[in-house]
N, C-alpha and C positions, 0 to 999 in steps of 0.2 A: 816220196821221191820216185816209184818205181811209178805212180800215177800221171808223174808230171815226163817222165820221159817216152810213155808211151802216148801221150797227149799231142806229144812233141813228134814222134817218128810218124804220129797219124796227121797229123795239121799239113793244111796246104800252107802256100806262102800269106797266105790274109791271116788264118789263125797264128803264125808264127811272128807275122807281124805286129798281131798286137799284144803276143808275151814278151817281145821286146820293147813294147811302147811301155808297156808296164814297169819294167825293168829297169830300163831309162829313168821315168818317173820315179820308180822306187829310191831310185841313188841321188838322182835333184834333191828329192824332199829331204832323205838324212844328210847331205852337203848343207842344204839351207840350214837346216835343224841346228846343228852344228854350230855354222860362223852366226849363226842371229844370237846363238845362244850365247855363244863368246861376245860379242859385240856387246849387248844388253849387259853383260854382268861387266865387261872394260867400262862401261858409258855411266850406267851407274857408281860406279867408287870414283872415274871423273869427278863425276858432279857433287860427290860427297867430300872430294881432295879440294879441288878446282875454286868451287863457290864461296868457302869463307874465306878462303887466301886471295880469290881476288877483292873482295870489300879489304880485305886488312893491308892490301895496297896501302899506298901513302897520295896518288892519283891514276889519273887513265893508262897512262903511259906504262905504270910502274904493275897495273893490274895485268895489262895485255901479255906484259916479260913473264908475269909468275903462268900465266897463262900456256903458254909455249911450252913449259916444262909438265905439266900437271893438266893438260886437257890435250892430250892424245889424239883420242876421236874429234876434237874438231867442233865441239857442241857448244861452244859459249866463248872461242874466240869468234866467230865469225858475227855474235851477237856486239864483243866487243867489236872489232874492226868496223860496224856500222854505227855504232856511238861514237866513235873517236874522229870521224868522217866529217869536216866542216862545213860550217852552216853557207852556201853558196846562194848565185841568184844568177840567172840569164838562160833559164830554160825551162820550159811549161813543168818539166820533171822537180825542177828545183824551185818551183814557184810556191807560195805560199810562205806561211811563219816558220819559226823555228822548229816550233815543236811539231804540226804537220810533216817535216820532213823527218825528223826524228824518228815520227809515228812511222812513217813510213821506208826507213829504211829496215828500221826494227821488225816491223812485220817480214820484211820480204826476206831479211836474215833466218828469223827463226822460221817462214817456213820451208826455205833451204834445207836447214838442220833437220825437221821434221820428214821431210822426202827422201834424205838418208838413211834414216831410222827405220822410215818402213820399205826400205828394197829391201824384197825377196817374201813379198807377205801374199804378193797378186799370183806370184805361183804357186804359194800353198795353198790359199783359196781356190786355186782353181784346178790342180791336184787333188785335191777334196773332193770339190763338184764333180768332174768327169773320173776322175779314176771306176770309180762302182760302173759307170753306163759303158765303160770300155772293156771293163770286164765282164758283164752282161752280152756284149756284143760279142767277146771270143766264146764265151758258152752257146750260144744262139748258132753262131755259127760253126764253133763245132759239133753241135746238136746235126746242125743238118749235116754237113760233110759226114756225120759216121752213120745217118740213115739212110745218104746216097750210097754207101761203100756197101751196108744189107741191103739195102736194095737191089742194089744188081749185081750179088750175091745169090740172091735165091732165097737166105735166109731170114728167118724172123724170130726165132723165140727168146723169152725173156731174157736168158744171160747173154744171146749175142746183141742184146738191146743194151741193156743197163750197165754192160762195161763202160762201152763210149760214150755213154750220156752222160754219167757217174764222171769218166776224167774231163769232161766239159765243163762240167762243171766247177774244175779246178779253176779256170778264169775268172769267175762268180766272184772267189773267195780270195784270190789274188789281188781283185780290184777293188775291194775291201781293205785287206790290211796295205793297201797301198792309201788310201783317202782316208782313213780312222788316223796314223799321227800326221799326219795334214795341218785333219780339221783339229786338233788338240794342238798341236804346234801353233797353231795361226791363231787360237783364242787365246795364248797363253802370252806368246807375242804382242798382244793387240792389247791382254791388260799391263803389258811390260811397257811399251811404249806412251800408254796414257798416263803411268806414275811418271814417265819423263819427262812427256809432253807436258803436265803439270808445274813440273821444277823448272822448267825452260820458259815458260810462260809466266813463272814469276818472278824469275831475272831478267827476262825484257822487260816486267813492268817494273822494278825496281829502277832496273840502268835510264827508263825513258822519265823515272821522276825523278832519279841524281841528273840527269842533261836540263830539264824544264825547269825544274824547282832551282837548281844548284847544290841541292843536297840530298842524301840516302834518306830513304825512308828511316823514321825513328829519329832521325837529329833534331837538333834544339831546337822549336819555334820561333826562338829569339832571333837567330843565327841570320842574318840577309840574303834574301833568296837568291840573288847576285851577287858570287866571288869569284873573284880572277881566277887563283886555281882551287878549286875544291874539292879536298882531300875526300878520297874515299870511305865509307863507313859501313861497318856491320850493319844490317837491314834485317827487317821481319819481314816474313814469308808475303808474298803479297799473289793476287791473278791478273793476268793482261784484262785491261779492260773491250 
């Protein structure tokens, strides 16, 4: 501590400005840290609540309602609300078969959902990457500011060298432990998002084969791929193709 205040009363305004770009940075990264952390663990028991109550719906209508009460975050209505969207015609956008559009509302749904999931990952990564080199850059520079100050001084021997070097190097280490939970944050995040991205990607594929087929994956073969209204069903795990 007593390092970092004389670091501080010696620094011109460039070295002080970049113990506060640090600082800054440091309180971003634990705020993200933080809500990603909470979102990821709300988004998962979603999707753990959310998924088989809505198959055990009775139809679309009745999945969307249980929907509302049991998906919070937003992750698998907005999948529903592009299935439940009718089959239209009279615009290059709505041109093509049914399931084409299906396909393609579904995609642009989930990757909606998936863009939310990952704000706040582009500043960890990149809190990561430059924190070190800005810290780097306050040591450098206060490297030199305290050889200017012996300088024209008069003085030179080792201890009036190695004080100022020595708290210069307090930046080094700052710019460090500011980009180390970053970069752990941001892989940690980044394997939390792919089990989601996972589970999201195979209730688009499920919902795009209850709309084209007329039935949940896993229902009777028998059954006519064409019903008026077809009832919802438990389904096995499936991936967006």
């Amino acid at each position: 501590m007593d390092g970092l205040q004389e670091f501080w009363s010696q620094s011109d305004a460039i070295g002080r400005s970049v113990a506060l770009l640090l600082l800054a940075m440091s309180v971003g990264t634990w705020v993200v840290i933080l809500w990603k952390a909470w979102l990821l663990r709300r988004a998962q028991r979603s999707l753990a609540q959310a998924t088989p109550a809505f198959w055990q719906a009775p139809d679309l209508a009745g999945g969307q309602e249980r929907l509302r009460s049991l998906d919070p975050e937003q992750l698998l209505a907005p999948l529903a609300a592009a299935a439940a969207q009718p089959v239209s015609r009279g615009t290059l956008e709505e041109a093509g078969s049914a399931q084409a559009q299906h396909t393609r509302r579904l995609r642009d749904a989930l990757h909606g959902v998936l863009g939310r999931l990952q704000r706040g990952q582009v500043f960890l990564a990149s809190v990561g990457a430059t924190a070190p080199f800005i810290g780097l850059f306050g040591t450098v520079w206060g490297i030199y500011h305290a050889l200017l100050g012996i300088g024209s001084g008069g003085a030179g021997s080792l201890d009036q060298v190695a004080g100022p070097v020595g708290e210069a190097l307090i930046m080094t280490g700052i710019g460090l432990a500011v980009a180390i939970p970053a970069v752990v944050a941001y892989n940690a995040f980044t394997r939390g998002n792919r089990v989601l991205t996972g589970r999201l990607d195979a209730f688009a594929f499920e919902l795009h084969s209850f709309l084209t087929m007329g039935e949940a994956l896993g229902a009777d073969t028998q059954t006519p791929a064409r019903q008026t209204q077809p009832a919802l069903r438990p389904v096995a795990a499936g991936h967006m193709a």
